[in-house]
C-alpha positions in Angstrom: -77.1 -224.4 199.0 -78.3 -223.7 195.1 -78.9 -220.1 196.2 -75.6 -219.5 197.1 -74.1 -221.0 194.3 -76.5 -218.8 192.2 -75.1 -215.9 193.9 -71.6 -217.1 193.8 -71.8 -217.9 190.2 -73.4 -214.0 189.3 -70.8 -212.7 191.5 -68.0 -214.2 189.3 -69.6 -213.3 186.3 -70.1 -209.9 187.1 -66.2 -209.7 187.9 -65.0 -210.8 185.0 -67.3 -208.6 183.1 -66.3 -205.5 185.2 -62.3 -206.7 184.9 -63.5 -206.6 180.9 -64.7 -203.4 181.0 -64.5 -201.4 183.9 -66.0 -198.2 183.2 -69.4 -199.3 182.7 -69.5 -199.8 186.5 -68.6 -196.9 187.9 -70.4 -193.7 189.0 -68.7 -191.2 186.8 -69.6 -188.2 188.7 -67.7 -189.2 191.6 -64.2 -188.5 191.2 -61.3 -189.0 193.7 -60.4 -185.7 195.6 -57.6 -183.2 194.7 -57.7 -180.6 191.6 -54.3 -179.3 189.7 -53.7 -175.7 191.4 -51.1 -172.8 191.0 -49.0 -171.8 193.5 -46.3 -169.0 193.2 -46.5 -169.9 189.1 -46.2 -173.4 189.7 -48.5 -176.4 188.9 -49.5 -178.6 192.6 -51.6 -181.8 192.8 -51.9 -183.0 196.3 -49.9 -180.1 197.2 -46.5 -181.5 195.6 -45.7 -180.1 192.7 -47.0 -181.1 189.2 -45.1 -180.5 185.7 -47.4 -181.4 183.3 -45.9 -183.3 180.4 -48.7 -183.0 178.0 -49.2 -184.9 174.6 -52.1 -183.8 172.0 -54.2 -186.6 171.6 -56.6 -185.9 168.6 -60.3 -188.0 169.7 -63.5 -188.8 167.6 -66.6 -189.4 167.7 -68.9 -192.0 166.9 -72.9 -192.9 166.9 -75.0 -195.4 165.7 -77.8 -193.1 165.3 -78.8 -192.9 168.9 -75.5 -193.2 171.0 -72.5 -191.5 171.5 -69.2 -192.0 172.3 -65.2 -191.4 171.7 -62.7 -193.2 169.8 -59.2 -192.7 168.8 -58.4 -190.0 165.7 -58.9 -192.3 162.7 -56.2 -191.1 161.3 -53.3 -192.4 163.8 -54.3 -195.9 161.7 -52.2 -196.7 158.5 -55.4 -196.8 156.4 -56.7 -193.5 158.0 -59.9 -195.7 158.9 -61.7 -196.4 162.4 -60.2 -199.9 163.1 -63.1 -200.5 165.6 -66.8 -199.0 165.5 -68.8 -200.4 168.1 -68.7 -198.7 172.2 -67.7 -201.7 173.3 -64.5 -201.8 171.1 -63.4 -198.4 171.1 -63.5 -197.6 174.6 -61.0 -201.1 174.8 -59.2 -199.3 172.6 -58.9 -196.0 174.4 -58.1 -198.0 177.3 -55.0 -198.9 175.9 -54.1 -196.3 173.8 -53.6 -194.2 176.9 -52.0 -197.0 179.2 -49.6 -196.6 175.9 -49.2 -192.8 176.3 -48.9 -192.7 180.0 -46.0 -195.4 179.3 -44.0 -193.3 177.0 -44.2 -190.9 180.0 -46.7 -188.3 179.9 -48.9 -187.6 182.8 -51.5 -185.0 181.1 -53.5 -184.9 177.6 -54.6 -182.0 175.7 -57.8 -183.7 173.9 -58.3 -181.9 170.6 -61.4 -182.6 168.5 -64.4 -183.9 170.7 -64.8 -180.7 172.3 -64.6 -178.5 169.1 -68.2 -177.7 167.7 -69.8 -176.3 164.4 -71.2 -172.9 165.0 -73.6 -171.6 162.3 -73.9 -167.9 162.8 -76.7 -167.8 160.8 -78.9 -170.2 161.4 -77.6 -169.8 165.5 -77.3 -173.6 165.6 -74.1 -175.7 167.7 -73.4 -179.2 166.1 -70.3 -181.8 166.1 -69.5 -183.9 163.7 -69.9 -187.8 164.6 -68.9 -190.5 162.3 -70.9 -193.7 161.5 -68.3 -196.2 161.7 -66.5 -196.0 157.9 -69.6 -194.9 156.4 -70.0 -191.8 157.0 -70.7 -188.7 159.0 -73.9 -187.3 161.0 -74.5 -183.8 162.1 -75.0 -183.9 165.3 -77.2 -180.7 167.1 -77.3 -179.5 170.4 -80.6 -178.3 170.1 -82.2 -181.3 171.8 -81.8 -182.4 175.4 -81.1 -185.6 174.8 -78.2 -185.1 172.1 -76.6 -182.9 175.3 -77.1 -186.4 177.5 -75.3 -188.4 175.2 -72.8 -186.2 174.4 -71.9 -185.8 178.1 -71.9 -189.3 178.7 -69.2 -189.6 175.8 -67.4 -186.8 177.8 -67.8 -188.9 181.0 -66.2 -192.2 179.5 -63.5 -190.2 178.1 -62.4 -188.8 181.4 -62.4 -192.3 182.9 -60.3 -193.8 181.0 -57.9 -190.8 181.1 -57.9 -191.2 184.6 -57.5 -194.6 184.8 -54.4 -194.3 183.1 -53.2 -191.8 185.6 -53.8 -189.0 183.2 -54.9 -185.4 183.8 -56.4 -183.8 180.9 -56.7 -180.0 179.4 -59.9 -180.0 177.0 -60.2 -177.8 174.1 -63.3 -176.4 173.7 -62.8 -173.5 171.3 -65.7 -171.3 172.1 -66.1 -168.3 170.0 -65.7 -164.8 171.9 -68.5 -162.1 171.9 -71.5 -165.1 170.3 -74.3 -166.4 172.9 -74.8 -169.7 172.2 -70.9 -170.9 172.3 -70.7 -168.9 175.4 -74.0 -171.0 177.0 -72.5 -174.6 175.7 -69.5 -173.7 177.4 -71.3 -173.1 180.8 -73.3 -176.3 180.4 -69.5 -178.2 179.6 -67.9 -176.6 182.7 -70.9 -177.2 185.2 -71.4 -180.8 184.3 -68.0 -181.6 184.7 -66.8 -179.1 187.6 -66.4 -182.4 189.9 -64.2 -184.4 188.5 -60.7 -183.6 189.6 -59.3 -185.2 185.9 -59.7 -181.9 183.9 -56.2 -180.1 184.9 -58.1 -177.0 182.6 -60.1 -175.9 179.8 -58.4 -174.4 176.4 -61.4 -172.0 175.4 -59.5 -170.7 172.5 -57.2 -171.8 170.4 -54.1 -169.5 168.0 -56.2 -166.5 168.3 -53.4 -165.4 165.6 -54.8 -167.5 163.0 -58.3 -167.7 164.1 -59.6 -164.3 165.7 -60.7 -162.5 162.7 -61.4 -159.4 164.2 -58.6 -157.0 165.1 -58.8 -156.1 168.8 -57.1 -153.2 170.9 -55.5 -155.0 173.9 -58.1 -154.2 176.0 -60.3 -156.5 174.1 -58.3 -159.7 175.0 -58.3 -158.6 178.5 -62.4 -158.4 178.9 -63.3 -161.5 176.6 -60.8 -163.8 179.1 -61.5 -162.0 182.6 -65.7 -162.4 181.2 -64.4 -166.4 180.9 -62.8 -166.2 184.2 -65.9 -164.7 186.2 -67.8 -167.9 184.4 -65.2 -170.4 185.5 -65.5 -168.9 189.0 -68.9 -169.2 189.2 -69.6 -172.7 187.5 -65.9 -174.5 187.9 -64.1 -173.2 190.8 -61.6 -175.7 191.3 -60.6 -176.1 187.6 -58.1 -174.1 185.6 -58.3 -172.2 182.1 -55.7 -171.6 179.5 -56.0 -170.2 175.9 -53.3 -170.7 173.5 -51.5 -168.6 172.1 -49.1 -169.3 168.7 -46.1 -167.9 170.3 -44.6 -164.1 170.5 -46.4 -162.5 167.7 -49.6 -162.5 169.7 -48.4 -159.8 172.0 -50.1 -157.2 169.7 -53.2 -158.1 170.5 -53.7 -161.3 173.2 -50.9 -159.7 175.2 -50.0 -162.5 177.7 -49.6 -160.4 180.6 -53.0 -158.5 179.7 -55.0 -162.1 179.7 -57.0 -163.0 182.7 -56.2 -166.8 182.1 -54.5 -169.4 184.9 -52.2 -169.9 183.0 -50.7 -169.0 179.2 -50.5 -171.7 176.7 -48.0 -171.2 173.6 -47.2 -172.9 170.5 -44.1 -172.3 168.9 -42.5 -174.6 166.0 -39.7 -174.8 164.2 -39.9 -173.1 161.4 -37.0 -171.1 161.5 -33.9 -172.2 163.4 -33.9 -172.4 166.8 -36.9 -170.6 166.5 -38.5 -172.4 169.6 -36.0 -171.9 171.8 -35.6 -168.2 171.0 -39.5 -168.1 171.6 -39.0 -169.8 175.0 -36.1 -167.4 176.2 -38.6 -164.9 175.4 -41.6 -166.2 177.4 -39.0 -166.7 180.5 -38.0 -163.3 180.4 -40.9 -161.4 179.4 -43.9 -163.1 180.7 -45.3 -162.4 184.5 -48.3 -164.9 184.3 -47.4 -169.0 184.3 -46.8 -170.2 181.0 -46.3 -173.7 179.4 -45.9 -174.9 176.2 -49.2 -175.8 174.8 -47.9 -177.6 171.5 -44.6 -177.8 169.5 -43.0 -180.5 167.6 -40.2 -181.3 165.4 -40.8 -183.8 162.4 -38.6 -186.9 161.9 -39.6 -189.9 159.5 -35.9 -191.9 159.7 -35.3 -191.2 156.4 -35.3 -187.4 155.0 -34.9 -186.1 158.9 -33.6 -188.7 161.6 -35.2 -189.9 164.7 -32.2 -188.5 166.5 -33.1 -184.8 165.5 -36.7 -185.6 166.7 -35.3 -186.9 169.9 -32.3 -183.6 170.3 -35.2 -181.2 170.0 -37.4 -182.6 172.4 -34.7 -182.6 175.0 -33.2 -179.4 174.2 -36.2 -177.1 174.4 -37.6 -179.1 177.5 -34.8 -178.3 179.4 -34.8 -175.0 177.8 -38.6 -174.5 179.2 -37.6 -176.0 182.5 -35.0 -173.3 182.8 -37.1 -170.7 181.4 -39.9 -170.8 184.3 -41.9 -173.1 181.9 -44.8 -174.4 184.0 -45.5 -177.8 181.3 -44.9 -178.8 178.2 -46.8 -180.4 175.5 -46.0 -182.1 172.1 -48.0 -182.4 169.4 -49.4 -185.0 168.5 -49.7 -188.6 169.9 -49.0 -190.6 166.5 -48.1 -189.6 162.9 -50.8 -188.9 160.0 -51.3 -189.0 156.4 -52.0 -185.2 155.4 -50.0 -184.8 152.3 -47.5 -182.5 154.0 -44.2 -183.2 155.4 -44.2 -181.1 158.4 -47.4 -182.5 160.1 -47.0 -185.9 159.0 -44.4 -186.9 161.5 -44.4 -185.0 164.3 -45.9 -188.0 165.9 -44.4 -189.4 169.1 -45.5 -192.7 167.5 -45.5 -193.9 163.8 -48.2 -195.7 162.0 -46.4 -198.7 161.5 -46.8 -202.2 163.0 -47.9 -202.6 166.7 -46.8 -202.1 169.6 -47.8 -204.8 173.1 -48.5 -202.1 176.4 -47.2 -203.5 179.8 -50.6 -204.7 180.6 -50.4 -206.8 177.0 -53.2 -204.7 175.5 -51.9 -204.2 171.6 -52.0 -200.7 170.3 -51.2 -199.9 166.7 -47.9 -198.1 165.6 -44.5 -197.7 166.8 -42.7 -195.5 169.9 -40.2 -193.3 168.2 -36.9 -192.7 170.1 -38.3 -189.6 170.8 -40.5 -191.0 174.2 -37.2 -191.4 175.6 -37.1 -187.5 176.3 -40.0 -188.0 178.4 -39.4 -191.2 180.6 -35.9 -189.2 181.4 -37.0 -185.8 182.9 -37.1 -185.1 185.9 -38.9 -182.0 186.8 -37.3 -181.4 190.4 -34.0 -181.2 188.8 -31.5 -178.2 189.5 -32.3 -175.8 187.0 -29.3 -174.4 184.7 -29.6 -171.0 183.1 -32.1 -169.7 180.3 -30.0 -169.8 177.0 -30.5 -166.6 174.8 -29.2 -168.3 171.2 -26.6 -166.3 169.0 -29.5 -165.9 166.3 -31.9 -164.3 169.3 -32.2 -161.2 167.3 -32.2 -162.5 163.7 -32.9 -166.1 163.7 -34.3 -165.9 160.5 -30.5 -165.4 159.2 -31.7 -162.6 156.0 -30.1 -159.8 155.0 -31.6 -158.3 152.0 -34.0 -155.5 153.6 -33.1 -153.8 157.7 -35.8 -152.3 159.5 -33.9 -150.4 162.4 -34.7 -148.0 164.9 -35.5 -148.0 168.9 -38.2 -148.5 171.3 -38.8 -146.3 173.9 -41.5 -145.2 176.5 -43.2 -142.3 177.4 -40.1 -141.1 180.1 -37.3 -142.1 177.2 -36.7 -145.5 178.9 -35.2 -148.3 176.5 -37.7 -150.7 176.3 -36.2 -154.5 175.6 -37.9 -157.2 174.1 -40.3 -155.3 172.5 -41.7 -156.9 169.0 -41.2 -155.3 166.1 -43.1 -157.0 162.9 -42.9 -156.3 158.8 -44.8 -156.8 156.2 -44.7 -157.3 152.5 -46.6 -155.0 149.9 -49.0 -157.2 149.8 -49.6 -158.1 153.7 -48.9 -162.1 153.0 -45.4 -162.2 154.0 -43.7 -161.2 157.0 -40.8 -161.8 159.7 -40.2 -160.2 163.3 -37.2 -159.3 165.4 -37.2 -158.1 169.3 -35.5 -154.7 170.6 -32.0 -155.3 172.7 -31.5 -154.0 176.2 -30.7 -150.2 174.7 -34.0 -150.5 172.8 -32.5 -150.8 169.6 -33.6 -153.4 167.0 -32.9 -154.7 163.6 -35.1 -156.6 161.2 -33.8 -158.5 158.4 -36.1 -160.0 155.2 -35.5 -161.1 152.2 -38.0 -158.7 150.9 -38.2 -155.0 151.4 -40.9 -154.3 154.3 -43.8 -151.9 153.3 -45.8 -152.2 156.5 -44.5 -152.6 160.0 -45.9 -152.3 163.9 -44.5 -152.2 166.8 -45.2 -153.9 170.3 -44.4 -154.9 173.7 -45.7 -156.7 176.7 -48.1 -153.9 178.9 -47.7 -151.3 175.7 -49.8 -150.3 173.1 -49.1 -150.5 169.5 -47.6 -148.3 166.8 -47.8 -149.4 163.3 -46.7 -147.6 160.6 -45.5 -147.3 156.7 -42.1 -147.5 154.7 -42.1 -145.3 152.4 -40.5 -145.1 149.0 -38.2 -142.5 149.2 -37.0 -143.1 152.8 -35.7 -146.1 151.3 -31.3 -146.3 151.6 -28.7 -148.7 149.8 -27.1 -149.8 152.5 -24.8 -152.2 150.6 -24.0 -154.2 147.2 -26.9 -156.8 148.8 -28.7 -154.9 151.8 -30.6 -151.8 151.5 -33.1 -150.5 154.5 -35.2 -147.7 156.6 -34.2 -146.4 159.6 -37.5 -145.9 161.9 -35.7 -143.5 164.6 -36.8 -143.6 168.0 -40.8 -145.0 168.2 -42.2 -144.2 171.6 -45.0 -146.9 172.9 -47.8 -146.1 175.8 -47.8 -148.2 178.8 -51.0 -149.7 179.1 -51.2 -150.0 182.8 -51.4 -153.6 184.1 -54.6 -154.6 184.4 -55.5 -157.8 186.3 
């Protein structure tokens, strides 16, 4: 009779504990069937179809000098400090943090930070960064084996939780093209993770705008991301790649139709009006591939910019990437910060501020903006109305100082639309873009006189040229300009 009391009494005990925290009783590795797939430029899991509405979800990482594992962006705190520092703790946390974001109505995250490594060119050396509590911060290098192990295992609880929550997830791993070492971390990533069903994709690189130093013919792009393709073939069949792109300026280089990706990832923002959803009537008339909005926001604190402008945004350019052919759509980021500027500071989804008591009564820190409210609405097997082109499509910058004009043509005198036509400054700092009309013609407005400008379209090459001095023509009391004449672009024949 004692023994099975014994066993009864271990058996409860080991209940609770596992109730308490789940995830330490699992076998990782084994995940539930059924990857994220594209069909016909659609997203289908379980062979229904799947709009991902992603949120960026910034994670950390921790170590007590041996261990590993994640925790929640230290900065989506009101003190910018880690509010817990043990495993234990900060998985609990994790736990609830997404149960909270899977509430407000997102079904995928985009986990920026724990995937994003230190690359020493010189010394050849990969490291991350992993924080000792509040103390401090510890280098940690992927030279040794058992640095890998834990690192994984970080990975590994990660995932769970995500997926506990109901919650796909597209990691960023920012490799670096045409360096060895990246390129071998990223196959060890994929293959120890090419089971488990929660990764939707991998984001290998990330605004090559702003962070591809070297300038690349558009046949560059194509063999860097169709060499990533033949290594996600071979090491993670069944999951998806992306790289993101900061929105239509890329096409002079990481032409989205050129780019041997799943899927295209772009990340336009607001910085001039209406500029995302001039972007977006762009991608859903010019791009062949499946696209989704990798990040965009719109700042609101309730004071100097309403939570009602947040929330308009948000449900304007969704529906305006629904009815675009949009594939997702992601926001960033999961809760406000403290980075001395405006803009980023509150494009959060969730303030700082006070808490906030999940459905399961787990207690997360900050506030749900009205914002979320965009999310728990949509419905993504809604009719779909028509792609809006905006009245400021082809000058949504609004200047009128300097005009650029001319026409794009191709090689058998075709009028070629929604080409890109970009201008510089003397100086190469500034700059502002326009896109050629159905006839070919264009127009680009500054508030500076150009010096420098190129010239682009999706499948073409590039022709870039100078203004120069004397071509120069006053226009107008207030507008003076250069007309370009007819510039003739090579098709560049479609590759993949």
């Amino acid at each position: 009779m004692k023994k099975y009391l014994y066993v009864f009494i271990i058996f409860s005990i080991s209940a609770i504990i596992y109730l308490a925290y789940p995830f330490y009783f699992i076998d990782k590795k084994k995940t539930s069937p059924g990857f994220v797939s594209i069909t016909d430029n659609i997203f289908r899991f379980h062979e229904k179809i799947f709009f991902p509405m992603v949120l960026n979800c910034k994670i950390s990482l921790q170590t007590d000098g041996k261990n590993l594992w994640p925790c929640i962006f230290p900065d989506y705190n009101s003190d910018s400090k880690h509010k817990f520092t043990t495993k234990e703790s900060c998985l609990k946390q994790l736990m609830s943090e997404f149960e909270m974001i899977s509430e407000m109505g997102f079904n995928t995250i985009r986990i920026v930070g724990i995937g994003e490594l230190n690359f020493d060119k010189t010394a050849q050396k990969l490291s991350i960064s992993a924080s000792t509590g509040n103390e401090g911060h510890k280098e940690i290098s992927f030279r040794e084996d058992e640095n890998y192990k834990e690192y994984f295992n970080a990975i590994r609880d990660l995932l769970f939780i995500a997926s506990s929550n109901g919650l796909k997830v597209i990691f960023l791993i920012q490799t670096l093209p045409g360096y060895s070492l990246p390129e071998q971390h990223l196959i060890k990533f994929v293959s120890e993770f090419n089971s488990d069903s929660t990764i939707l994709a991998y984001d290998f690189f990330n605004e090559p705008l702003y962070f591809d130093s070297l300038e690349r013919k558009k046949t560059g792009p194509f063999e860097i991301t169709s060499r990533w393709k033949k290594l996600m073939n071979k090491y993670a069949p069944n999951q998806l790649f992306t790289v993101g792109l900061a929105g239509v300026r890329e096409v002079f280089e990481w032409d989205p139709n050129l780019l041997a990706v799943d899927f295209v990832s772009f990340h336009p923002y607001e910085y001039e009006p209406e500029q995302v959803m001039n972007e977006t009537y762009w991608y859903g008339k010019y791009v062949k591939k499946p696209w989704i909005i990798g990040e965009t926001g719109f700042p609101a604190d309730d004071d100097s910019i309403p939570y009602t402008r947040q929330l308009s945004f948000a449900r304007k350019t969704l529906k305006q990437v629904y009815n675009c052919g949009g594939s997702g759509y992601s926001w960033w980021q999961y809760k406000d910060v403290d980075w001395k500027v405006f803009y980023p500071n509150y494009l959060g989804v969730m303030s700082r501020e006070g808490e906030t008591v999940t459905k399961k009564g787990n207690l997360v820190s900050g506030k749900p903006k009205p914002i979320t409210e965009a999310f728990r609405e949509f419905e993504n097997n809604g009719i779909k109305d028509s792609c809006v082109c905006m009245p400021n499509y082809y000058n949504y910058s609004g200047l009128n100082h300097f005009r650029l004009e001319g026409k794009l043509f191709d090689n058998n005198n075709n009028p070629i639309a929604g080409g890109v036509v970009l201008g510089w400054d003397e100086n190469w700092v500034h700059s502002f873009y326009s896109v050629s009309k159905p006839d070919g013609s264009f127009e680009l407005f500054g508030n500076f006189q150009y010096f420098h400008w190129m010239a682009s379209a999706t499948l073409f090459n590039m022709a870039r040229g100078e203004v120069l001095p004397d071509s120069v023509k006053i226009l107008s009391e207030n507008l003076s300009g250069v007309n370009l004449g007819v510039l003739k672009l090579v098709p560049i024949k479609e590759i993949n």
